[in-house]
N, C-alpha and C positions, 0 to 999 in steps of 0.2 A: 504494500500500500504506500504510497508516494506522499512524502512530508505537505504538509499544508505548509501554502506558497506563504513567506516572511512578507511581513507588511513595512514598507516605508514610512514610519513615525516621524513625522518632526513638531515640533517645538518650539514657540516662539515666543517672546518678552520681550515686552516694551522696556523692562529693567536690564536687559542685556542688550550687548552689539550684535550678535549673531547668534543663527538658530542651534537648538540643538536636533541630529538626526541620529538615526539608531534604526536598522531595521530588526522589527520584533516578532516573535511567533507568533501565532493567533488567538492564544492561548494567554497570553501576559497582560496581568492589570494595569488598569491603569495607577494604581499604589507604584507598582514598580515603575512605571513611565514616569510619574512624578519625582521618585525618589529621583533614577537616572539622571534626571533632568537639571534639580536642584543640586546635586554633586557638583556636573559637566558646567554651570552657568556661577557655581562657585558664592548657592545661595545658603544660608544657614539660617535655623531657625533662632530665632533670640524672644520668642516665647510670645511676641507680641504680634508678629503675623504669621496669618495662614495662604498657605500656598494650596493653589488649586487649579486643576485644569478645567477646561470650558471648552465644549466644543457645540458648535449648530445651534446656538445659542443657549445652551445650558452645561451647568456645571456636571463634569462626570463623576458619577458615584465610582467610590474607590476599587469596585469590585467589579467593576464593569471591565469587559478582557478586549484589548488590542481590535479581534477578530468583531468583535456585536457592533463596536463604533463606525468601523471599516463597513462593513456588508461586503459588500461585491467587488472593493474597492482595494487596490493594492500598494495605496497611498492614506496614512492620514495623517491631519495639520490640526494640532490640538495646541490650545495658547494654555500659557500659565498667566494664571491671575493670583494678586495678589489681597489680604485684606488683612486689615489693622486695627486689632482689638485691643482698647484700655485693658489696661493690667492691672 
């Protein structure tokens, strides 16, 4: 049976110069696209924002895999956003 095709993930913030890419299994949350991302763009959490991705106009739930965003698609373009909660 023949691997399911990796999907082109990229990534992108208006707090960075450049995107992040990664192509991903079908299979991989979006938790893990997020973490990847925030490493690679050299974001850390300092307890008072939350980072999150957003795609087709809503926020992706952490559990949601690479492949259910994609559909049929062997490309996605998911933004990180950011928000900023009083501590």
């Amino acid at each position: 049976m023949p691997q399911p095709q990796e999907i082109k993930t990229t990534v992108t913030s208006a707090l960075a110069g450049h995107p992040y890419q990664h192509d991903y299994a079908p299979q991989v949350t979006a938790t893990s696209v997020l973490s990847d991302a925030l490493i690679a763009f050299g974001f850390g959490s300092d307890g008072t924002t939350r980072y999150y991705l957003f795609f087709d106009g809503h926020e992706v739930p952490p559990e949601a895999t690479v492949g259910e965003l994609a559909g049929h698609a062997r490309a996605l373009h998911l933004k990180l956003r950011t928000e900023t909660t009083n501590g």
